[in-house]
N, C-alpha and C positions, 0 to 999 in steps of 0.2 A: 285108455280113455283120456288121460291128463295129457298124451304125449299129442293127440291128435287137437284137443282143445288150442294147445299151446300153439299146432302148426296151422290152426283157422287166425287165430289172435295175430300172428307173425304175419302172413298173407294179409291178409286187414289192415293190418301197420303198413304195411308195403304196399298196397293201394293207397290208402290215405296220403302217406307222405310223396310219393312218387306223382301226383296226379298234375294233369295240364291244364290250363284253361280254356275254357270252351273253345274249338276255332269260332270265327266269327263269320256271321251270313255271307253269304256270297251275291253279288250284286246285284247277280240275276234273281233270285230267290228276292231281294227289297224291291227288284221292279215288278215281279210278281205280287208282293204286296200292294206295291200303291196301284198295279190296276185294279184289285179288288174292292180298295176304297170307294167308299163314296163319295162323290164329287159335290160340293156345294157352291152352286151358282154363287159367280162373284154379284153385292147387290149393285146396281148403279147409280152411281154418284147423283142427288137432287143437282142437276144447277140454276140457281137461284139469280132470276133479273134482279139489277139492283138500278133505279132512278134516282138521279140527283136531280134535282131542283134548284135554281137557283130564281136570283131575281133582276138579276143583268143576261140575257141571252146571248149576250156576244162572249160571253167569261169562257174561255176554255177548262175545258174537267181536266181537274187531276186526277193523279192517282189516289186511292181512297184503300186504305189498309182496315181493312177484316176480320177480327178476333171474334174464333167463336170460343164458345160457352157452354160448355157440356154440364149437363144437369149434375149437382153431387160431387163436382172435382175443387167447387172455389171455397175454402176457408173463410172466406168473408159472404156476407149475405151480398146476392145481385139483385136488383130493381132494374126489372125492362118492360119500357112501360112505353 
């Protein structure tokens, strides 16, 4: 009984330490994944007119540079008023 004990414990060690790492998926098998997926519609982008005003109508516009402002990202308090 001890001798058999002994040769399950050896077989066990010799699994353990012998063992390989997983093969890794195969390609095909990840593009069978992402058909499965669910797809979420990309959302599309607001684009937002934007009027300048001026008070000489011959003024040529310039370029007017943009900064937005995501609710919760600015460290300092924002006033847009």
């Amino acid at each position: 009984m001890k001798l058999l004990k002994l040769m399950q414990e050896v077989k066990g060690l010799a699994q353990i330490t012998n063992r390989r790492p997983a093969p890794r998926p195969s390609v095909l098998y990840l593009m069978q994944l992402r058909g499965q997926a669910p797809v979420s519609p990309e959302i599309p982008k607001k684009r937002l007119v934007i009027n300048m005003e001026s008070a000489d109508p011959c003024v040529v516009s310039f370029s007017i540079q943009i900064n937005h402002v995501n609710q919760g990202e600015s460290p300092l308090p924002v006033v847009i008023g």
